[in-house]
C-alpha positions in Angstrom: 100.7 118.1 98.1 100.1 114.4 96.8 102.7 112.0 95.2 101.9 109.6 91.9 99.7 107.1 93.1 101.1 103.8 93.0 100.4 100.9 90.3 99.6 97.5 92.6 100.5 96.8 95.9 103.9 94.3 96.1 103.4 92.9 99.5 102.3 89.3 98.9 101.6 89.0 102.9 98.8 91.2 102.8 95.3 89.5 103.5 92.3 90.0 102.0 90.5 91.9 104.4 93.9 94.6 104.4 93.7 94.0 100.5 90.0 95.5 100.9 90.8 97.9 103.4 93.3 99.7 101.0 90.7 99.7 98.2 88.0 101.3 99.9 90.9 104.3 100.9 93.2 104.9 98.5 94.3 107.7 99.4 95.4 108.9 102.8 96.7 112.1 104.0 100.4 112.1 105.8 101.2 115.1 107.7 104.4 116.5 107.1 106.6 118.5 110.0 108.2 121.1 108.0 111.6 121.9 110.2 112.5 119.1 111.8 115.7 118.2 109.7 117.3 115.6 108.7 114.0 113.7 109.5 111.7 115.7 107.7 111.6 119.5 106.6 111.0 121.5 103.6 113.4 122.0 100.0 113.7 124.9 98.7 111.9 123.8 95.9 109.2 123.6 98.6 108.6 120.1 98.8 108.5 117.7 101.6 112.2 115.5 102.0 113.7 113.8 104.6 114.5 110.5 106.0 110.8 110.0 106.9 109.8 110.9 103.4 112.2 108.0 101.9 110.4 105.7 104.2 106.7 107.2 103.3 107.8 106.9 99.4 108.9 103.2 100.0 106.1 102.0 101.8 103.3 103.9 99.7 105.3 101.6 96.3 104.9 98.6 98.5 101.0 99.1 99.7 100.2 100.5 96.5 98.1 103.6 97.7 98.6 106.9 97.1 99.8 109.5 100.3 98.7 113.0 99.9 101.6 115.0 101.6 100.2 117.7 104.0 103.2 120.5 105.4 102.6 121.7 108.5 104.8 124.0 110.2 104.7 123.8 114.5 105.0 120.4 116.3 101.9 121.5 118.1 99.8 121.6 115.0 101.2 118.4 113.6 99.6 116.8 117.0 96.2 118.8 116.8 95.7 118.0 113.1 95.9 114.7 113.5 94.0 114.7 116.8 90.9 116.3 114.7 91.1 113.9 111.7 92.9 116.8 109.4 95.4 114.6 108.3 95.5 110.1 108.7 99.0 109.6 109.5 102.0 111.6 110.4 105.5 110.7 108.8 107.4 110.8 111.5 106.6 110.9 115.2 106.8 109.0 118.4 104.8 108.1 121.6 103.6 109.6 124.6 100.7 108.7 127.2 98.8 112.1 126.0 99.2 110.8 122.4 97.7 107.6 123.3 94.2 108.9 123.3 94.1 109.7 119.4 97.3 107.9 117.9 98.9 104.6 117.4 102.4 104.4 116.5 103.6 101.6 114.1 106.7 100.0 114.8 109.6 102.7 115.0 111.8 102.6 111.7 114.4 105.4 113.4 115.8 105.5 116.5 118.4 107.9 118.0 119.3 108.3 121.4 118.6 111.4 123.5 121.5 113.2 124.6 122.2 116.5 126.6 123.8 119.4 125.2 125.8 122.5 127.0 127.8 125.0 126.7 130.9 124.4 125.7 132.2 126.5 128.6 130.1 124.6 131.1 130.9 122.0 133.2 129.8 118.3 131.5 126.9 116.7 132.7 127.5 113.3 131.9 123.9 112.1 133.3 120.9 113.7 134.1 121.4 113.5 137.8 124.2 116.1 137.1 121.3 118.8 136.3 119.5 118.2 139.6 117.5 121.9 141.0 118.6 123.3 137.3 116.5 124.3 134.6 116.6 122.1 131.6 115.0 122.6 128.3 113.4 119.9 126.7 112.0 118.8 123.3 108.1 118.5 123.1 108.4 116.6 119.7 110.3 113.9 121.0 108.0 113.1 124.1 110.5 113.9 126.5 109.0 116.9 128.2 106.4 114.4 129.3 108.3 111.8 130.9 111.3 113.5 132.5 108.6 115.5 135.0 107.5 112.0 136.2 111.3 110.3 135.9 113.7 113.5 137.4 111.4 115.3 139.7 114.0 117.4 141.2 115.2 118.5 137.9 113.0 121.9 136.3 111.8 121.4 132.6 111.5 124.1 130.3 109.5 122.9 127.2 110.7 123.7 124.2 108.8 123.5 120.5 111.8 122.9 118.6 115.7 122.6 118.9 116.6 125.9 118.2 114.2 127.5 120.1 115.9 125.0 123.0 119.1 126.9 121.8 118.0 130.1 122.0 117.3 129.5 125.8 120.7 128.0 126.4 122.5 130.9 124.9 120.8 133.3 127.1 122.3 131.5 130.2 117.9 131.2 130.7 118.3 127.1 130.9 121.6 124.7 132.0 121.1 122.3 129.1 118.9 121.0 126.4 117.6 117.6 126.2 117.2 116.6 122.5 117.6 113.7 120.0 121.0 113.3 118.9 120.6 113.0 115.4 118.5 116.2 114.9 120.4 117.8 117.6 123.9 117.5 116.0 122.5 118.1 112.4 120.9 121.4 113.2 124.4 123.0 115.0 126.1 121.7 111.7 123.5 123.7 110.2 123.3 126.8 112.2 127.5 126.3 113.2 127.2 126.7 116.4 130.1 126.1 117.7 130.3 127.1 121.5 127.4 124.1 122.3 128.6 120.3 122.8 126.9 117.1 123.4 127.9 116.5 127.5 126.6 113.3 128.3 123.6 110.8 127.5 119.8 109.9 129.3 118.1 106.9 129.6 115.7 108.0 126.9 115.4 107.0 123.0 113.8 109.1 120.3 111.7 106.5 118.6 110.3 107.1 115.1 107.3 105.6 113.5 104.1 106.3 111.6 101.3 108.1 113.6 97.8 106.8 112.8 94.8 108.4 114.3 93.4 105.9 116.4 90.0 105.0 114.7 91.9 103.4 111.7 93.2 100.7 113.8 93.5 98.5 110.7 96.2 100.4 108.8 98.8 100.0 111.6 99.7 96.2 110.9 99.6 97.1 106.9 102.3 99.9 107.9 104.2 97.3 109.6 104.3 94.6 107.0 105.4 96.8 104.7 108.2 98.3 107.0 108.9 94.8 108.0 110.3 94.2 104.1 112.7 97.1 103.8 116.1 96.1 104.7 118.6 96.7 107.1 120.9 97.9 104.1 118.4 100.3 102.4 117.3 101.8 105.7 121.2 103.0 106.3 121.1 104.1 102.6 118.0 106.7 103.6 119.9 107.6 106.9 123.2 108.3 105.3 121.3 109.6 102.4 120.3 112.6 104.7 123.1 112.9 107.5 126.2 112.8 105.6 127.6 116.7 104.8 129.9 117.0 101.8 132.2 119.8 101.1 133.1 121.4 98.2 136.4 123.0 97.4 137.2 125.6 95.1 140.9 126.3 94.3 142.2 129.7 94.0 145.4 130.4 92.0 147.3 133.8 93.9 150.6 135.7 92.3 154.1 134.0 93.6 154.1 137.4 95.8 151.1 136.7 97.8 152.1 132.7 98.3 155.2 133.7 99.6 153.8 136.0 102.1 150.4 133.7 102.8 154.0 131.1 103.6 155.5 133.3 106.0 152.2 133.8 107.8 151.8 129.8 107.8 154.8 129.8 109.6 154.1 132.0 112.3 151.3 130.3 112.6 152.5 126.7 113.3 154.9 127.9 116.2 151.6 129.7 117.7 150.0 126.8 116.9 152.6 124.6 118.8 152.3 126.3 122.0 148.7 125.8 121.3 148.4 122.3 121.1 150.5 122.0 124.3 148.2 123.8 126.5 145.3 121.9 125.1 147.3 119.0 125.8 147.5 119.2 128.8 143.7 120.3 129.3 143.0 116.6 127.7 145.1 115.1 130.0 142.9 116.7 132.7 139.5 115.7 130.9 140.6 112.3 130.5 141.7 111.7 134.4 137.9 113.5 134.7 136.4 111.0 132.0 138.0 108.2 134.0 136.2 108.9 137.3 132.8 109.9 135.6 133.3 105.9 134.2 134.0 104.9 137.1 130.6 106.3 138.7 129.0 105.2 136.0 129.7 101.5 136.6 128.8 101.8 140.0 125.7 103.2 138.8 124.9 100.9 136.3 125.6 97.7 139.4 122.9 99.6 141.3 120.9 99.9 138.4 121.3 95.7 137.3 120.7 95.3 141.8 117.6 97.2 141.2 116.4 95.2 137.6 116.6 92.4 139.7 114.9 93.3 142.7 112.1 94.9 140.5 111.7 91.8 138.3 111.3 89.5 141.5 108.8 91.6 142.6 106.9 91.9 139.0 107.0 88.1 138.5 104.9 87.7 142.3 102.5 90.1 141.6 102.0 88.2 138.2 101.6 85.1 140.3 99.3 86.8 142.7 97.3 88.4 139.9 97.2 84.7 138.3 95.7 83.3 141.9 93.1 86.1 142.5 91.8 85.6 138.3 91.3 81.8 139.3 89.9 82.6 142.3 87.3 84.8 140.9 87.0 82.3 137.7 85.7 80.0 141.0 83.4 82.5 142.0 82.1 82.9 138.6 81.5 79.2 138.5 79.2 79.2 141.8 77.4 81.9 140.5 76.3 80.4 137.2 75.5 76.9 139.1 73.4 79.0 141.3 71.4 80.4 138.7 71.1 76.7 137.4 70.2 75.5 140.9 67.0 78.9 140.7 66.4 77.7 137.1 65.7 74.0 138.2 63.5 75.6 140.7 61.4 77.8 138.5 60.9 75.2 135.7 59.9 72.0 138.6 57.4 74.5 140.1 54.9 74.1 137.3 54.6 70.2 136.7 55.0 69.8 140.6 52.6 72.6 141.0 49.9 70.8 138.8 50.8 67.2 140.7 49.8 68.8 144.1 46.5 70.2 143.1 45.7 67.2 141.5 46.4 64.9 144.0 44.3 67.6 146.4 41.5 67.2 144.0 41.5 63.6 144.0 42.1 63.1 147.9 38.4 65.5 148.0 36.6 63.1 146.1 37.9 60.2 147.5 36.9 61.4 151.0 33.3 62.2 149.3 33.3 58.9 147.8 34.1 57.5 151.4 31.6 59.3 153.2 28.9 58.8 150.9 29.5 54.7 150.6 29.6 54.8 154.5 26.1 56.2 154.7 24.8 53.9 152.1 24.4 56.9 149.8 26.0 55.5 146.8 24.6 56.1 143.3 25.7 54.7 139.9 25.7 58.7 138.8 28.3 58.9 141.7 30.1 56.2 141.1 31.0 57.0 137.4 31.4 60.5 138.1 34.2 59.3 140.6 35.8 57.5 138.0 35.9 60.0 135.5 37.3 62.9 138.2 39.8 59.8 139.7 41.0 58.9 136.0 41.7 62.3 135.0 43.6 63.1 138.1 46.0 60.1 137.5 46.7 61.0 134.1 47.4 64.8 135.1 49.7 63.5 138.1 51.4 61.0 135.6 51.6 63.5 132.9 53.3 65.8 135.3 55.8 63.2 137.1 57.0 62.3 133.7 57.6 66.0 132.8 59.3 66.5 136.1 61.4 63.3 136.0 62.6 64.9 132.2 63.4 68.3 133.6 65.5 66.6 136.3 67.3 64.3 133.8 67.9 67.1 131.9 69.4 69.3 134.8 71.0 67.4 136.2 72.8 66.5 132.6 73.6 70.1 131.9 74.5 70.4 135.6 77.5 67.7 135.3 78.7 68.9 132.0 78.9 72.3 133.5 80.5 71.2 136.3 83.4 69.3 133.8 85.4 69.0 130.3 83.2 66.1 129.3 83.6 64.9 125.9 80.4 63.6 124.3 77.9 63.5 121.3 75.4 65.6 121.7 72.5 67.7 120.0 73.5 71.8 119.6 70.1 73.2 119.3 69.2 71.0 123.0 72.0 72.2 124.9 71.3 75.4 123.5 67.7 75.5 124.3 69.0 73.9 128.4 71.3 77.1 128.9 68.3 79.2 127.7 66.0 76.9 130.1 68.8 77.6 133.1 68.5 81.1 132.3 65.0 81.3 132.4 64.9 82.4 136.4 66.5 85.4 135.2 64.9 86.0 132.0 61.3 86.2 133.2 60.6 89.2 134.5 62.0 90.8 131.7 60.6 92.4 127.9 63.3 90.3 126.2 63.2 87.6 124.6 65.4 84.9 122.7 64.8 83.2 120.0 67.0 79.7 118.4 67.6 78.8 114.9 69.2 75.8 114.9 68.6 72.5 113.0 66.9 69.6 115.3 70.1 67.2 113.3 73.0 69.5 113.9 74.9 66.5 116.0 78.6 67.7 117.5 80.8 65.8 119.4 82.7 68.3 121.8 82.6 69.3 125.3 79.1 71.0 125.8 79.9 72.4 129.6 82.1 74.5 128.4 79.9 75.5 125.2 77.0 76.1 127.6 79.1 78.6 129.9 80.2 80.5 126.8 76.9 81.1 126.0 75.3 81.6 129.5 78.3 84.3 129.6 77.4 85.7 126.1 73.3 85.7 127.8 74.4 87.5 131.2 76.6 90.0 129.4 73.6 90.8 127.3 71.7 91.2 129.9 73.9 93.3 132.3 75.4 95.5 129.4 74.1 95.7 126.5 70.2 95.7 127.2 70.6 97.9 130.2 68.2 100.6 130.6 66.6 99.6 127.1 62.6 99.1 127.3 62.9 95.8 124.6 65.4 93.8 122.9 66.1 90.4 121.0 69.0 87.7 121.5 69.1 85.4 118.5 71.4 82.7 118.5 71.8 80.4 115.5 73.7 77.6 114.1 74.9 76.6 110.3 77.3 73.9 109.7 79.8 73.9 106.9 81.8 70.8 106.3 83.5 70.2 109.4 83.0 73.0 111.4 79.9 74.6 113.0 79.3 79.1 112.7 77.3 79.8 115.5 76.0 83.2 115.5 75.4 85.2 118.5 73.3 88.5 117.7 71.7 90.7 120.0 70.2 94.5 119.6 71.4 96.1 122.3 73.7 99.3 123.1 76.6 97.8 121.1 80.5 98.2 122.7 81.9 101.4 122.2 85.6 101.5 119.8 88.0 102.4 122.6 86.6 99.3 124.3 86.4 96.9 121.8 90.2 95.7 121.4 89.9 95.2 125.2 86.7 92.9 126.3 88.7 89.4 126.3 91.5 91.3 128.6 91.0 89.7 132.2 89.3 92.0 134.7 88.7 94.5 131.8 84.9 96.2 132.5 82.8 99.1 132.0 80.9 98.8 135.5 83.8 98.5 137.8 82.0 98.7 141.4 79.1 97.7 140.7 79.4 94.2 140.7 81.1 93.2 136.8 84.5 91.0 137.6 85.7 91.8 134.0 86.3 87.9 133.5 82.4 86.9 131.1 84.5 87.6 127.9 87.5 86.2 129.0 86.6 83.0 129.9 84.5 83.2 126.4 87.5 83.7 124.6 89.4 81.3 126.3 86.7 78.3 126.5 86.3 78.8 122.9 90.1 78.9 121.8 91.3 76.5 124.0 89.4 73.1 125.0 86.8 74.1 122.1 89.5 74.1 119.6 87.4 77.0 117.8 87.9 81.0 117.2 85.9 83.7 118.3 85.1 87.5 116.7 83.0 90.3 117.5 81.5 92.9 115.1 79.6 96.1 116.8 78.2 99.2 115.8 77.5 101.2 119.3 73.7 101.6 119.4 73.2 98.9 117.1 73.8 95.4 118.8 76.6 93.3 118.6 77.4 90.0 117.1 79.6 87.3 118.0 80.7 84.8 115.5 82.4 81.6 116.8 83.6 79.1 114.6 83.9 75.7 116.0 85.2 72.2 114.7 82.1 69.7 114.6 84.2 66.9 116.4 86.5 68.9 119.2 90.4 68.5 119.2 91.8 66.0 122.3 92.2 67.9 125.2 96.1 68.8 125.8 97.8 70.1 129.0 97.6 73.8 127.7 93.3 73.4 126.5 92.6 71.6 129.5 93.9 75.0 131.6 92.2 77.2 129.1 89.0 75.0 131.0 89.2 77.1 134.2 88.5 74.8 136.6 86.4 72.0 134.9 87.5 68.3 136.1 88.0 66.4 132.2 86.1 63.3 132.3 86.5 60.1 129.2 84.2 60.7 126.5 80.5 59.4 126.5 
């Protein structure tokens, strides 16, 4: 079933990338619960209405899309449908943990508490600790049946599809009560007059009512909320009341004089029966309200036990916070040490060569020195020998000279990179060298492997920033490469290059590898967040990353990835950094700031 689609969008807010994201679907399938009044149900001319559909109509004029209206009938198919991609969005729904898997729910636009309903007859059960060891139905659609297991374990749920199947158990004495929104609840006895049931008392719980999107259209869930965002408080009560208010209708029916008179004399009657009536229920009130009384009573002192145990919970949240906060920064520490020792095995690796050539030079020449010494000592000395000895004793100096000066260079340049690592130090420096010193600290680890990573950056590309901390976001970016994303893979490129535009620097990070799955990818800057838990990943590469980059950088940071197909990272940073602040300089981790050089 599809509605008119809609002629342009009227929310100014929306960005370009949502403006695009709407134009490439323009038309998205809504399902549609088909008895689940006033919310939502079918006409009897058959089509969808509702308070949810009011909303639906109002937000698909504001977005300017068009939503093709799917009925189905059973709150267990409106969940599978949308589970298997059927249908985009539901119309009306709320949250549980199982839903979490293949739904996200926008912010709720309805909200009705849930109440309990008996027997009239019954005894009120003003809480739910009044059904304790009894049986109580409870609604699936709302998410209830889920969390009142967990919250009231002594209490026996009996889950129920819909309200009046809840109602069906109640009148057959096979449940104690039924645990349902109030605003569907109430509507549907009005509707099926049913009398003999009452609301008895109220839960903790909330039926809250959003917009359902299947999880892999992540992008449509802030549109929905801009666009709920501009409907007013007025206009929402106009769709409420719109649905929940009941009319009546009277028709007026003109008797003979006979039949008035005697329809009087029966009025009469009547009111005296009536009378005696009214004093018996009286007095029942009377008894109900000293009852009412106490229940409040209990309920105050439940509610100061309650407020005590707020307390005592929030005191305990807010150290566990501060311990969670001491054992990041601790591990930040340990992350630290680990990256200077793969600096320190890096300095190692790239001195071994020059020194390596020093040593057999200076061998070579001590040989012929002794064999020049020998020889003049037993008069043996030609002029052959002697300008052979010069040749071999010139061309050992220059490769011992050639060699120190390399070494002294690597050193200089170590022990730079070293310091800056080690600190927030502001200074002017070359991108592509800093670049190509990480990849030189690296190389230890690098070796030994069939990847390899290649620079495009300009030798002029000058910045003047903090290059420690841009040198552990990309030895992070390298090691995370390395550990995840080229795992198990027999090849593989990194390519990391630079482009400046105006006053900021893009510097891409691309590599080829395995790619980061969709579940994961709105989670890889969360602290302690990893895939290879146990086996030696502290979840904290990606965070520092992020916050390195946005905070004493002064830059932003996004990732695009295709599983299978590599991921990039794009950070955008300002050619000459922003002075650090209290805030940036904690966003450091660690790093002592030192003046600018």
């Amino acid at each position: 079933m599809a509605t008119p689609l809609a002629a342009a969008p009227e929310l100014a807010s929306l960005s370009a990338a949502q403006r695009g994201w709407l134009a490439a679907h323009p038309v998205i399938r809504v399902g549609v619960d088909t008895a689940r009044a006033p919310i939502e149900s079918l006409g009897e001319d058959g089509k969808p209405h509702g308070i949810a559909l009011e909303f639906v109509h109002r937000v698909e004029q504001l977005l300017g899309v068009r939503f093709e209206l799917v009925p189905i009938a059973g709150a267990a198919n409106v969940v599978n449908q949308l589970d298997q991609h059927q249908v985009d969005m539901l119309s009306a729904i709320s949250q549980t943990d199982s839903r979490q898997r293949f739904m996200t729910l926008t912010e709720p636009y309805l909200t009705s508490p849930i109440v309990i309903f008996t027997a009239a007859s019954a005894p009120p059960a003003p809480t739910l600790s009044h059904l304790n060891g009894k049986k109580v139905a409870a609604s699936t659609r709302a998410g209830v049946a889920e969390v009142m297991p967990r919250d009231w374990p002594t209490i026996v749920p009996v889950q129920a599809e819909s309200f009046k199947v809840a109602l069906d158990l109640l009148h057959r004495d096979e449940v104690s009560a039924v645990v349902a929104p109030l605003l569907t609840g109430t509507h549907q006895l009005a509707a099926l007059g049913a009398n003999d049931i009452r609301v008895s008392g109220e839960t903790e719980y909330s039926y809250q009512v959003g917009f359902g999107v299947r999880s892999d259209w992540s992008e449509l869930v802030p549109i929905l909320n801009q666009a709920l965002a501009t409907i007013s408080k007025s206009e929402r009560e106009s769709f409420r009341q719109k649905w929940t208010v009941v009319r009546f209708d009277h028709e007026i029916d003109y008797r003979p004089l006979g039949a008035l008179v005697l329809a009087i004399v029966i009025a009469m009657a009547f009111i005296l029966q009536l009378r005696v009536m009214v004093k018996r229920r009286t007095a029942e009130l009377q008894q109900e309200v000293v009852v009412r009384r106490a229940r409040e009573a209990e309920i105050q002192q439940l509610n100061a036990a309650l407020e005590l145990r707020v307390e005592q919970r929030t005191a305990e949240l807010r150290q566990a916070n501060e311990d969670l906060r001491v054992a990041a920064d601790q591990l930040v520490q340990t992350e630290k040490v680990a990256s200077l020792g793969r600096l320190v095995a890096g300095i190692a690796h790239e001195l071994n060569t020059p020194l390596g050539s020093t040593l057999t030079a200076s061998t070579t020449l001590k040989a012929h020195l002794a064999s020049f010494g020998q020889a003049a000592l037993d008069g043996k000395l030609k002029r052959s020998s002697v300008e052979d000895f010069v040749t071999q004793s010139g061309l050992a100096c220059e490769i011992i000279e050639r060699n120190a000066h390399r070494a002294a260079g690597l050193i200089d340049n170590f022990k730079e990179l070293a310091v800056d690592q080690a600190s927030a130090r502001r200074r002017q420096f070359p991108l592509r060298r800093t670049v190509e010193e990480v990849i030189a600290s690296s190389h230890n680890t690098w070796k030994a492997t069939p990847y390899r990573i290649e620079v495009d950056i300009e030798d002029s590309l000058q910045m003047d920033s903090f290059p420690g901390p841009l040198a552990q976001v990309l030895g992070n970016l390298l090691e995370n490469t390395l550990v995840h994303g080229f795992a198990g893979k027999p090849s593989g490129r990194v390519r990391i290059s630079a482009r400046q535009q105006d006053d900021r620097v893009d510097i891409q990070y691309v590599d080829d590898g395995a790619g980061i799955a969709p579940e994961h990818r709105g989670k890889i800057y969360d602290p302690f967040f990893t895939t290879r838990m146990g086996q030696g990943g502290s979840g904290l590469g990606l965070y520092i990353v992020q916050t390195m980059v946005t905070g004493v950088l002064g830059g932003h940071i996004a990732v695009h990835s295709t599983p299978g197909h590599g991921v990039t990272f794009q950070i955008v940073l300002p050619r000459s950094a922003p002075d650090l602040t209290d805030s940036t300089v904690a966003s450091a981790h660690g790093m002592a700031p030192l003046p600018a050089t």
